[in-house]
C-alpha positions as CSV (number, residue, x, y, z in Angstrom):
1,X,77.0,102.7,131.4
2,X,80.7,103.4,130.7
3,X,82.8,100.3,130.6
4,X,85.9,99.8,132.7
5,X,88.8,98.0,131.8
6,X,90.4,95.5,134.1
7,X,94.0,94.0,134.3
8,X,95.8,97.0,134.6
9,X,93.9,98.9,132.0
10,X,94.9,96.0,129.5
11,X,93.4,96.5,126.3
12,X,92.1,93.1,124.2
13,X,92.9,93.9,120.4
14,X,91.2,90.7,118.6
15,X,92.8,90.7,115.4
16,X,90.2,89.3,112.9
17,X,91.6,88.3,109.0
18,X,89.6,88.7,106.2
19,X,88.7,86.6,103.3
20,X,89.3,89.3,100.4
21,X,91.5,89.2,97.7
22,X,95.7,89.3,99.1
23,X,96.5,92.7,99.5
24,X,98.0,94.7,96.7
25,X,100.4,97.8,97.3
26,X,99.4,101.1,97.8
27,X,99.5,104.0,95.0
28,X,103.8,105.1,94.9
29,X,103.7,109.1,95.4
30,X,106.6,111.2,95.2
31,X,105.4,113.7,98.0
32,X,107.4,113.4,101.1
33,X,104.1,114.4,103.7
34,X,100.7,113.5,102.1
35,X,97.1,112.8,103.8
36,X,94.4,111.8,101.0
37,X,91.3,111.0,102.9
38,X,87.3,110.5,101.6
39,X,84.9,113.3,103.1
40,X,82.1,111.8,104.3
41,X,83.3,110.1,107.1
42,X,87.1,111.0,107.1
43,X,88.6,107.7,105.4
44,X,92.0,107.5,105.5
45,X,93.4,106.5,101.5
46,X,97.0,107.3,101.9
47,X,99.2,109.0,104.6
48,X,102.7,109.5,104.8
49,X,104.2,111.6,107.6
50,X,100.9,113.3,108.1
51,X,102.4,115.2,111.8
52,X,105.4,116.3,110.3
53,X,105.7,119.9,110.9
54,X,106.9,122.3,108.0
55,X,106.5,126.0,106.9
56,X,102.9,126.1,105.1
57,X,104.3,129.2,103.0
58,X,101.5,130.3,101.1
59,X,98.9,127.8,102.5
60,X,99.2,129.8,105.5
61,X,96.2,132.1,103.7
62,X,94.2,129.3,104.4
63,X,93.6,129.9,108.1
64,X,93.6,133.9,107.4
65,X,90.3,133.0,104.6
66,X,89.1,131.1,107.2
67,X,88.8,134.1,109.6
68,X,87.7,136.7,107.6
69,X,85.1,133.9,106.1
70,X,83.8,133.5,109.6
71,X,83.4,136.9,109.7
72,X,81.3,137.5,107.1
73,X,79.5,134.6,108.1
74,X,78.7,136.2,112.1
75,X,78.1,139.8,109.6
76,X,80.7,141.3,111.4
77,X,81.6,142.4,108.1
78,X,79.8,142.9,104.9
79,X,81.2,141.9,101.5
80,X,81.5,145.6,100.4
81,X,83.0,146.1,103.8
82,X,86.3,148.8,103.0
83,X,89.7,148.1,104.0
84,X,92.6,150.0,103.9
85,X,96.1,149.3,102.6
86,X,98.8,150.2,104.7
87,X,102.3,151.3,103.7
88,X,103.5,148.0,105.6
89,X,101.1,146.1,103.7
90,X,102.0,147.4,100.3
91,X,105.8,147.5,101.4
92,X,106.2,144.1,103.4
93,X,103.5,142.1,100.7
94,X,103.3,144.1,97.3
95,X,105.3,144.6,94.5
96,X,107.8,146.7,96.0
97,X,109.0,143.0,98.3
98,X,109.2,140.8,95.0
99,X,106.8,138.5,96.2
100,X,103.0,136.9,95.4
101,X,100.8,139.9,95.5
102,X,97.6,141.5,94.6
103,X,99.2,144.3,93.6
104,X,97.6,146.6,95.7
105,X,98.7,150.6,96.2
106,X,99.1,152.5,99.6
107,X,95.8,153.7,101.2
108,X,94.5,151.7,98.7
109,X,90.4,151.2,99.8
110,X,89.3,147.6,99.0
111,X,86.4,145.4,99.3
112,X,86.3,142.6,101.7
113,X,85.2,140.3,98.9
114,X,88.1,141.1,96.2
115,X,90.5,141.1,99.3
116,X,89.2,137.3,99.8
117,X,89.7,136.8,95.8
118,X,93.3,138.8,96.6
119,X,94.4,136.3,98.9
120,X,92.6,132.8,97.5
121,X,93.0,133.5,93.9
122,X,95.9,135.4,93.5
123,X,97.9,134.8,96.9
124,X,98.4,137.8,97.6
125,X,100.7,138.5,100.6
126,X,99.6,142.3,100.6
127,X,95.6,141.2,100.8
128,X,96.6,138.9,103.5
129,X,98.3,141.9,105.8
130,X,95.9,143.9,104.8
131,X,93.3,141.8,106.1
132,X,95.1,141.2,109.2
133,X,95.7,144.5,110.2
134,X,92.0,146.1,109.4
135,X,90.6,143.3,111.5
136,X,93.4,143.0,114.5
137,X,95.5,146.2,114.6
138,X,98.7,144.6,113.7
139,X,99.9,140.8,111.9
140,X,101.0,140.0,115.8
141,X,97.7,140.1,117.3
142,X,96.1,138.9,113.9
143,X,98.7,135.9,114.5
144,X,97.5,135.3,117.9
145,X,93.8,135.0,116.9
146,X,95.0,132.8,113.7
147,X,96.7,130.4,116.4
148,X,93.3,130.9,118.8
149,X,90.7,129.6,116.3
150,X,93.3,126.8,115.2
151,X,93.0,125.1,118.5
152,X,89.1,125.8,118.3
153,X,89.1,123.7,115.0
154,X,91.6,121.0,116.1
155,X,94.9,121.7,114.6
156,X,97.5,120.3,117.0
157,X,100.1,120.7,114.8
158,X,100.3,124.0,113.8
159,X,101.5,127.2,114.6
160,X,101.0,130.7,113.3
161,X,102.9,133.9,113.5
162,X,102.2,136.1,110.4
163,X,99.2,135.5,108.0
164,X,100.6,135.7,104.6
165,X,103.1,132.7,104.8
166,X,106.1,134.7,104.3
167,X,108.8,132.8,106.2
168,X,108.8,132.5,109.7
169,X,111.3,129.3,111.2
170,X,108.6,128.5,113.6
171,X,105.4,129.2,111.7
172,X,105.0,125.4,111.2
173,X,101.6,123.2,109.9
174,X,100.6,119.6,109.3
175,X,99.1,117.6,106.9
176,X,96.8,116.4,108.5
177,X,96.0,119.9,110.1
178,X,95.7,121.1,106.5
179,X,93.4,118.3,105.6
180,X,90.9,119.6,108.9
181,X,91.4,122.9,107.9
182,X,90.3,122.7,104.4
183,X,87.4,120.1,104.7
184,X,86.0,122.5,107.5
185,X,86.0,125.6,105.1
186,X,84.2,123.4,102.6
187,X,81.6,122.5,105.3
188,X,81.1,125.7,106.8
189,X,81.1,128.5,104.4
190,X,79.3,127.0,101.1
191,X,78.5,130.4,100.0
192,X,82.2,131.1,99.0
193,X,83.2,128.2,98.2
194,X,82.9,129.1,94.6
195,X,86.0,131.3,95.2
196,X,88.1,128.8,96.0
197,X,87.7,127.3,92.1
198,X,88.0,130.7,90.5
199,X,90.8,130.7,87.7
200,X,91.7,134.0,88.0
201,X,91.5,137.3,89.1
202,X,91.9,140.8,87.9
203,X,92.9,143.9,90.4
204,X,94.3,147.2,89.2
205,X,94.8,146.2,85.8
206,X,97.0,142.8,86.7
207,X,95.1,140.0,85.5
208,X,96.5,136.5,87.7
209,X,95.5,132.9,87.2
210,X,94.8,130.3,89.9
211,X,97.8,128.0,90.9
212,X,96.6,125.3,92.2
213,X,96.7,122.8,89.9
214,X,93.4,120.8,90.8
215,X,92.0,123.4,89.5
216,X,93.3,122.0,85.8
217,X,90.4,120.9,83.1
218,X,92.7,117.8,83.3
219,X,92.3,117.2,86.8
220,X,88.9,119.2,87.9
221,X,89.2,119.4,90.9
222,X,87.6,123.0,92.8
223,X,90.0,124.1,95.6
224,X,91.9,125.0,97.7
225,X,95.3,126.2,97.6
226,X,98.5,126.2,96.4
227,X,102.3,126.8,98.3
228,X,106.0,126.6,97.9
229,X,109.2,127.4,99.7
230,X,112.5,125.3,101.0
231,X,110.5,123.5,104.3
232,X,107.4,122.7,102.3
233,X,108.6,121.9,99.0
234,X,106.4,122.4,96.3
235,X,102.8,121.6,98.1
236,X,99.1,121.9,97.9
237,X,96.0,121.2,99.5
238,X,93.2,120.4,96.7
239,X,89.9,118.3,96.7
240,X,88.0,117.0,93.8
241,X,84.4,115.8,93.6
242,X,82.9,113.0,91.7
243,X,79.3,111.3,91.3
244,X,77.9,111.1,95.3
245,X,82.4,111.0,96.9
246,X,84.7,113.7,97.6
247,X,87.7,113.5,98.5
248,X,90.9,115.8,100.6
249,X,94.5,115.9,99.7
250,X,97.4,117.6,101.0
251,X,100.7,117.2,100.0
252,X,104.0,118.4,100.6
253,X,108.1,117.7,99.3
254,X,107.3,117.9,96.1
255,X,110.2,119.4,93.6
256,X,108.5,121.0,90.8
257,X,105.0,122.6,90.1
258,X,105.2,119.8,87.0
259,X,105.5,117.0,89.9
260,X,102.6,118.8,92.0
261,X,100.4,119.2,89.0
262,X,101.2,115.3,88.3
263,X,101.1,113.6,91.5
264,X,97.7,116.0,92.4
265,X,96.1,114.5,89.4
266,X,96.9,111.2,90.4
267,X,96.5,110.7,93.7
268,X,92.5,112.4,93.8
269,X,92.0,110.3,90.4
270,X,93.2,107.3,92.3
271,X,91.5,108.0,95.5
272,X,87.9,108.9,93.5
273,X,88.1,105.9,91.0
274,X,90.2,102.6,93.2
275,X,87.5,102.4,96.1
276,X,84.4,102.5,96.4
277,X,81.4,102.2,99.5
278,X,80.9,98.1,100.3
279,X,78.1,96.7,102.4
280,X,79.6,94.8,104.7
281,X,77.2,93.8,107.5
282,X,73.6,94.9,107.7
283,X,72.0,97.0,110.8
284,X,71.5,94.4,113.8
285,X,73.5,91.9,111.6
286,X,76.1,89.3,114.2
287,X,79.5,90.8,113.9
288,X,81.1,88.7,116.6
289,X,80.4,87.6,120.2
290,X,82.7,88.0,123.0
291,X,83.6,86.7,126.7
292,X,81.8,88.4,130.0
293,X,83.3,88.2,133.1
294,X,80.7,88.1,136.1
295,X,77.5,87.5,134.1
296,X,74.8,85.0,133.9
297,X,76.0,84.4,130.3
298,X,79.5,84.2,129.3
299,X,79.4,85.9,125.7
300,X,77.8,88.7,125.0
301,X,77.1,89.0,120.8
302,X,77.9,92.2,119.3
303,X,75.5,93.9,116.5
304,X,76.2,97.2,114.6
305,X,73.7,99.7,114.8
306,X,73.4,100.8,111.4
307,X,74.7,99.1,108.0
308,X,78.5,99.5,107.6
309,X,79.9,100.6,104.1
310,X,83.2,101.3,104.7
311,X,85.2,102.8,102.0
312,X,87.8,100.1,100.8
313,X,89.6,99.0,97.4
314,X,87.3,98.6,94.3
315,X,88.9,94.8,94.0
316,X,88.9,94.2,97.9
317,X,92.9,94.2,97.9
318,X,94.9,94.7,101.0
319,X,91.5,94.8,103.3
320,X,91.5,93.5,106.9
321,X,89.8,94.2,110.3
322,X,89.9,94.0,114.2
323,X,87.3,93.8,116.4
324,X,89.1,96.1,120.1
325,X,87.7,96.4,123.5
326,X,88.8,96.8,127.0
327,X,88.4,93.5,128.5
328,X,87.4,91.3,130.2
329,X,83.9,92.9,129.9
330,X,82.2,92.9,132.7
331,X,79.1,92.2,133.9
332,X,76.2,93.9,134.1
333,X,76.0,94.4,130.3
334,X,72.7,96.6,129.0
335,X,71.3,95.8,125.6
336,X,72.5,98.6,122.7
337,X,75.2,99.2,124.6
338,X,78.9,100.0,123.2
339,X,81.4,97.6,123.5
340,X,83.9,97.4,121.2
341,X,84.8,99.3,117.8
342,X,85.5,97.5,114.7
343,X,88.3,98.5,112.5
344,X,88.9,98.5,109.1
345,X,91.8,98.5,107.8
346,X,93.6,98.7,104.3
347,X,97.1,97.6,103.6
348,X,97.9,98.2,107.5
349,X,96.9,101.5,107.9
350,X,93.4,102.1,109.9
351,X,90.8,104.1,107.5
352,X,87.3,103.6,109.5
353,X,86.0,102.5,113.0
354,X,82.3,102.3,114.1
355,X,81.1,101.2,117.6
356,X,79.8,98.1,118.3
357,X,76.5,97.5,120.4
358,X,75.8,94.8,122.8
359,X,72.8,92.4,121.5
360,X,71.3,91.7,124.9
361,X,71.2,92.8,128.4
362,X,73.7,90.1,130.3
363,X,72.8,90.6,134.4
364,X,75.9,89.9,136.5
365,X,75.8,87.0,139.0
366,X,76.2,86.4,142.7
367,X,79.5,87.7,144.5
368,X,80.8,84.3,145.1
369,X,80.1,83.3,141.5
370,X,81.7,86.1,139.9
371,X,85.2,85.7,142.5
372,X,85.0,81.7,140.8
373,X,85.0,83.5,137.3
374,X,87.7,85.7,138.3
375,X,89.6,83.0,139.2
376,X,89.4,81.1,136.1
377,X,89.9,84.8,134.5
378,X,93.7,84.7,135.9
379,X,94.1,81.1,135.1
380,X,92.7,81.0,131.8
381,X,93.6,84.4,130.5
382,X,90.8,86.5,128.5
383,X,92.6,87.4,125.2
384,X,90.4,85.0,122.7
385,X,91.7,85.2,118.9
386,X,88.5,85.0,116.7
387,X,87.9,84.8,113.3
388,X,85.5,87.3,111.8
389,X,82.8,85.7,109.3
390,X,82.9,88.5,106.7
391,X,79.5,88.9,104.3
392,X,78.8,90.5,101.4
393,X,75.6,92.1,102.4
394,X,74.0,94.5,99.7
């Protein structure tokens, strides 16, 4: 059963301390936006003005490898699938605009796959139009389709109107959109993921390396991309894996590719080496009980139904939790069912939540009886500060 809150929709946050070690600051960064968060469940390590909207520039091609990876996914088109390079492509995105480029000539008849490596590897603006145009007419409809499958995936912050990055005042990402974006790719397309750690790429005789730092024998991470202009900065969205963890970054506000390539390295070592996964309560272990109104009991304990290791600070710094539910809870309450979430949270910022279960089925009383307890309700009040016992389950 779905649990209603009373009071006006008042919701009971039961702020619970810890008994870790005093909290210690978080890493400094120089980046101006940054999301760093852990894969498996989404941890959030470090985020700084994660909504913020600014020109993606060149991470842009993100979203236009995400299509044409979808489509070679549904085998709409094949790898050796031909398409053809336009004079606006070549003109607009080759050498003759000055910009990134794959270098590619005018009716020009290229692979799907190198046009992939053209726009990953290389950042090629004339790959991107390219592929735009072969698999939506024009970059406007191509744009409207990037936009479309954006708001499939979840990006709420974005906004596209051309897929090569080129500047466009209100072609505008996130980074925490950035973050979805590239932890989706590496989820869904595993076959050509190795592309996105390539080093470099070769097309008609130009031989290119891979920007994006991570990408560095001194960092190691494997993807994604790289991009830079006045709105973003210097910026990049990488991801590095190590032992069982992996984790996301993107970044942007940075002033130099030497700050990028410095403030990558340290935020994924940081993020890969500080924490690490802590049994904290066991599956059915006593988290906390709290008050029913209306029942034949008047606390209800709450379990978890599975063993929580949430992802916190290697020394336990900084680390504290809440238990939250609407409330008062009311009666009839059904065994296993979810009442509250609990929270973890590290140096103030929320990183993981799981539900928590009720331990037993708590019938509701008589209508006279329950109008008693809902007059004590009003007198009494129902917001009860707890303290939570922390353990050290293993």
């Amino acid at each position: 059963m779905s649990r209603l809150p009373l009071a006006g929709s008042l919701l009971a946050m039961i702020l619970l301390s810890s008994n870790l070690t005093a909290a210690a600051a978080p890493i400094e960064t120089a980046a101006k936006q940054v999301l760093l968060v852990d894969e498996a469940d989404g941890t959030v390590l470090l985020a700084r003005n994660i909504h913020q909207k600014v020109e993606p520039a060149s991470l842009t091609k993100l979203m236009t490898a995400e299509i044409l990876l979808s489509e070679l996914s549904a085998g709409t088109v094949r790898e050796d699938t031909v398409f053809t390079v336009s004079e606006h492509a070549w003109r607009t995105g080759g050498a003759p605009s000055g910009s990134v480029a794959m270098f590619l000539k005018p009716k020009e008849e290229v692979p799907v796959i190198d046009l992939l490596r053209g726009i990953v590897v290389q950042s090629g603006n004339d790959a991107a139009i390219t592929i735009a145009e072969n698999l939506a007419g024009s970059e406007e409809q191509f744009a409207e389709r990037m936009n479309s499958r954006a708001a499939e995936l979840g990006l709420t912050d974005t906004t596209f109107h051309n897929p090569s990055g080129l500047s466009h005042p209100d072609q505008l990402v996130s980074m925490a959109d950035l973050v979805t974006l590239g932890r989706h790719i590496h989820r869904t397309y595993p076959d050509y993921w190795p592309i996105f750690a390539e080093p470099a790429f070769e097309w008609n005789k130009v031989f290119q390396r891979n920007r994006n730092p991570a990408l560095s024998p001194r960092i190691g991470g494997d993807g994604l991309k790289t991009g830079q202009n006045e709105s973003l900065g210097f910026g990049v969205v990488a991801t590095k894996a190590k032992g069982d963890r992996r984790v996301f970054l993107a970044m942007g506000g940075l002033t130099s590719r030497d700050e990028r390539f410095q403030e990558t390295r340290k935020l994924l070592d940081w993020a890969l080496d500080g924490f690490a996964r802590k049994p904290l309560y066991r599956a059915g272990e006593l988290v906390e009980t709290v008050p029913v109104f209306g029942g034949t009991e008047e606390k209800v304990a709450l379990l978890l139904a599975e063993t929580f290791r949430p992802l916190i600070p290697v020394d336990g710094a900084g680390v504290d939790a809440q238990v939250m539910y609407s409330g008062p809870i009311v009666a009839p309450v059904q065994r296993g069912e979810e009442i509250a979430k609990l929270i973890v949270r590290v140096n103030g910022s929320e990183t993981v939540s799981v539900p928590l279960l009720a331990a037993d089925d708590v019938p509701s009383k008589g209508l006279f009886t329950r109008a008693a307890d809902a007059l004590s309700e009003l007198a009494f009040g129902w917001l009860r500060n707890v303290e939570l016992p922390w353990t050290t389950a293993s």
